[in-house]
Backbone bond lengths (Angstrom), bond angles and torsions (degrees), N, CA, C in turn:
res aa  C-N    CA-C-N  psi(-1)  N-CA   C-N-CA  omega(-1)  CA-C   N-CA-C  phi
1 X - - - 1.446 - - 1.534 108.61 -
2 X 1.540 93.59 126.01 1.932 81.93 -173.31 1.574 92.17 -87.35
3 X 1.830 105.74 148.64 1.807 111.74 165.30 1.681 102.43 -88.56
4 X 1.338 78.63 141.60 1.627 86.64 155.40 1.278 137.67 -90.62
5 X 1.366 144.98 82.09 1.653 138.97 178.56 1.877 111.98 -28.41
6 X 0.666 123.10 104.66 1.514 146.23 175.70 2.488 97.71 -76.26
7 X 0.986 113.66 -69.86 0.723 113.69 -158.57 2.047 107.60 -74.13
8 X 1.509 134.24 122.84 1.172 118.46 -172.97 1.351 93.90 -129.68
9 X 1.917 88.60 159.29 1.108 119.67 -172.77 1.790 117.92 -85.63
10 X 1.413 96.87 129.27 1.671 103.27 175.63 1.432 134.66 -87.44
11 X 0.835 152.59 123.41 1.890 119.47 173.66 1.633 98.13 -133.04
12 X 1.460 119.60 146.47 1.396 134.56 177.00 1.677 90.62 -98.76
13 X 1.398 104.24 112.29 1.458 105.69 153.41 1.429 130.56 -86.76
14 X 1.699 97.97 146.91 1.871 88.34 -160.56 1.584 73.81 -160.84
15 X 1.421 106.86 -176.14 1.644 130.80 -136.40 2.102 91.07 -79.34
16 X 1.342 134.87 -11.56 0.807 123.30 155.34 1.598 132.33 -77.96
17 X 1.488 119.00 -16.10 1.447 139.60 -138.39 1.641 95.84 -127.12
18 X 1.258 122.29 -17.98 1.795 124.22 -161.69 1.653 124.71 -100.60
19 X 1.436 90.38 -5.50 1.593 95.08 155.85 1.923 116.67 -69.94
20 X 1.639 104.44 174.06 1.241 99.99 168.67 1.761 112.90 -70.63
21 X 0.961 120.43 -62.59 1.517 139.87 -170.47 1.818 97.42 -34.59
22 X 1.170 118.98 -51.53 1.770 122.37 -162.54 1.464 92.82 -90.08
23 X 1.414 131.24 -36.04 1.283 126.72 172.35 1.554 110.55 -55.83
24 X 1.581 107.13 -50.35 1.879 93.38 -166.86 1.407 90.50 -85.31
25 X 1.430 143.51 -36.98 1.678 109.23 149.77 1.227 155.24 26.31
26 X 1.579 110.50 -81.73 1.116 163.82 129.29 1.513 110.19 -12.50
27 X 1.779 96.54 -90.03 1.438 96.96 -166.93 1.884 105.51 -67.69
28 X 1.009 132.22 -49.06 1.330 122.85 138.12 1.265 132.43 11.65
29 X 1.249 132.66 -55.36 1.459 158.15 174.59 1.049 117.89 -68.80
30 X 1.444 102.93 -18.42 1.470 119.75 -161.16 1.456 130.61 87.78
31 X 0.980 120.05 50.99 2.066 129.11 179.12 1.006 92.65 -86.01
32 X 1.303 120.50 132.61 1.508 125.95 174.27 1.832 93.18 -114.66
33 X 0.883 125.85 7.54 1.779 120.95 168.48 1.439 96.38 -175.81
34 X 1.455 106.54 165.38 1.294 127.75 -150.19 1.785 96.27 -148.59
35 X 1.006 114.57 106.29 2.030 120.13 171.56 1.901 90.82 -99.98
36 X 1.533 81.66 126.63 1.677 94.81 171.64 1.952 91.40 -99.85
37 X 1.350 100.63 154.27 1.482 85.54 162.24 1.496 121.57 -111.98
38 X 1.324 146.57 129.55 1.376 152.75 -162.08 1.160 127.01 -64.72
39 X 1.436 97.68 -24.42 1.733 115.34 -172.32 1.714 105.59 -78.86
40 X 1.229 129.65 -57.63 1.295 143.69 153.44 1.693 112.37 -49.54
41 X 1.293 102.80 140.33 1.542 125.03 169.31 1.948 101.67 81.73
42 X 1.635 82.75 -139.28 1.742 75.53 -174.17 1.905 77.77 -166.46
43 X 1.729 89.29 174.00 1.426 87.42 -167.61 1.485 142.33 -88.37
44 X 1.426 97.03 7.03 2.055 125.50 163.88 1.757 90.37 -69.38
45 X 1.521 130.85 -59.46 1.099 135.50 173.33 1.465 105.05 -29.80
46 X 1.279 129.29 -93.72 1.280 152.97 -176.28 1.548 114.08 -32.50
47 X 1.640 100.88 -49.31 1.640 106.74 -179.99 1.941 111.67 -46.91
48 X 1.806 91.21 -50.57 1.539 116.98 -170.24 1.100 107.78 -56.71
49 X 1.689 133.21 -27.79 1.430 141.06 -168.54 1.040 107.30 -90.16
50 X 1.694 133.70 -20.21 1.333 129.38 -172.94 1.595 94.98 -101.07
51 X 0.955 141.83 -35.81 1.296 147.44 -144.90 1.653 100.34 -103.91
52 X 1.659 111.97 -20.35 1.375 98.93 164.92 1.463 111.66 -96.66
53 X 1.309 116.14 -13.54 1.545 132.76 169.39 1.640 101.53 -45.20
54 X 1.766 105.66 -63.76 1.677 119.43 -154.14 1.576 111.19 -68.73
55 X 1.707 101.68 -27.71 1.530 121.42 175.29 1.315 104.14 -61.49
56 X 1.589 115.80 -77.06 1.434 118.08 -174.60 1.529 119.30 -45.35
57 X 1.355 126.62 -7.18 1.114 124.89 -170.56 1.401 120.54 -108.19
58 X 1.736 106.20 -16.10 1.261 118.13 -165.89 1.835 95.47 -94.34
59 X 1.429 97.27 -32.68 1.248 99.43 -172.69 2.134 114.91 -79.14
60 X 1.201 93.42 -16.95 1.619 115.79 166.76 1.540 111.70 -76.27
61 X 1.050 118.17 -42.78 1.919 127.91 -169.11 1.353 64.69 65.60
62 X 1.635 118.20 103.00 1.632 127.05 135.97 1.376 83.21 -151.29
63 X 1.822 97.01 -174.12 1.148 123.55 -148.72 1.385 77.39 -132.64
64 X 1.233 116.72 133.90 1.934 107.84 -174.91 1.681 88.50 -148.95
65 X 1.605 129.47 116.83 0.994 94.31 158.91 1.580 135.07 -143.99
66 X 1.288 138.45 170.32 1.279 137.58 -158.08 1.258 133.30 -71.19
67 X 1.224 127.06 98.78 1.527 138.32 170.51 1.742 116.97 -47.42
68 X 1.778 154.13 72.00 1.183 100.53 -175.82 1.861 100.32 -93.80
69 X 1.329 111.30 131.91 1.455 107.23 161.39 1.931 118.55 -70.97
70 X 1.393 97.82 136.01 1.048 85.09 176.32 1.636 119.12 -143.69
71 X 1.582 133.69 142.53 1.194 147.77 -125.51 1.693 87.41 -59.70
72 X 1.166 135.06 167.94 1.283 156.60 136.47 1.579 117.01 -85.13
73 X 1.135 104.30 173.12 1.656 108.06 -165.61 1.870 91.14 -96.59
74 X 1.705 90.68 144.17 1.661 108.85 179.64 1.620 117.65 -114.86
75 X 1.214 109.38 157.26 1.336 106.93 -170.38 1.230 97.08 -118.63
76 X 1.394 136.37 162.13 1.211 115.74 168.59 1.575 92.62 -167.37
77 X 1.107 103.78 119.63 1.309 130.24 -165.09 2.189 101.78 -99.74
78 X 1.926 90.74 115.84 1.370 73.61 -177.63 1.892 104.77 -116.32
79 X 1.232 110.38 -0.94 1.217 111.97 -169.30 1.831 103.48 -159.39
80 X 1.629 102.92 166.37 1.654 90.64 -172.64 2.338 60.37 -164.04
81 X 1.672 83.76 151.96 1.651 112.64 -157.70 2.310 92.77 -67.30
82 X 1.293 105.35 -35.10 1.674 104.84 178.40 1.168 92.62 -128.95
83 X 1.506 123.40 69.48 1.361 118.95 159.66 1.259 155.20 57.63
84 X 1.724 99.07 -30.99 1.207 102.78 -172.88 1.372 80.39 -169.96
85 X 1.962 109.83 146.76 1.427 125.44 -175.51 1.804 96.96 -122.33
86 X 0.978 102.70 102.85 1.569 86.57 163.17 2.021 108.57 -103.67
87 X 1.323 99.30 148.27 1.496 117.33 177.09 1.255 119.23 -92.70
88 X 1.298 131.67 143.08 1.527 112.01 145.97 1.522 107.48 -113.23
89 X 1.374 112.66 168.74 1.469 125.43 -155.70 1.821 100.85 -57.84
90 X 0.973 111.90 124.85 1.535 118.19 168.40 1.545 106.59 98.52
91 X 0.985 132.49 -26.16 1.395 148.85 165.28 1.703 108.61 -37.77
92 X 1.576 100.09 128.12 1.292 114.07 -167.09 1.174 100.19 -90.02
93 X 1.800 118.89 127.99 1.460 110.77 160.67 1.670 97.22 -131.43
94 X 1.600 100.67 162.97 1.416 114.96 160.41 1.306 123.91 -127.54
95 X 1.392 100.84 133.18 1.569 110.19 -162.45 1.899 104.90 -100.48
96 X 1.229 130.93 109.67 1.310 138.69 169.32 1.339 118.78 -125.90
97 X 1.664 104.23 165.21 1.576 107.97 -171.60 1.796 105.01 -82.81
98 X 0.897 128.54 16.46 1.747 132.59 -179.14 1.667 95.04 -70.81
99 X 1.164 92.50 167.96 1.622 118.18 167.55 1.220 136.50 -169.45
């Protein structure tokens, strides 16, 4: 009776993990998906990470599959009209681009 593994393996690849050698590693070990992150590298980077992903997998007969993370929206606050806002707890503020 074959079991089925229920529980899978994740890995965030990043500047230690993005060669070939630490990638098949990895999937090796058992990674059942791979999150690149979007914000880091550039997209020759990214292409190379999926495409050694799709290789290693085809050449495995596995099922490997692709995470891309991708940035969320930032706020970034560079100035406020007296410098400094202090709150107290429950206190309503509104945050806009005016000045």
């Amino acid at each position: 009776m074959t079991q089925i593994r229920r529980t899978k393996i994740i890995a965030t690849l990043g500047p230690a993990s993005s060669d070939e050698k630490s990638l098949n590693q990895l999937l090796d070990a058992g990674v059942d998906l791979v999150c690149i992150n979007f914000y880091h590298g550039n997209v020759e980077q990214h292409r190379s990470l999926v495409d050694l992903t799709r290789r290693y997998a085809e050449q495995q007969q596995r099922e490997i599959g692709i995470l891309g993370d991708l940035q969320g929206p930032k706020i970034r606050i560079g100035r406020f009209r007296q410098n400094e806002i202090i709150l107290d707890v429950g206190q309503k503020f509104i945050l806009d681009a005016e000045l």
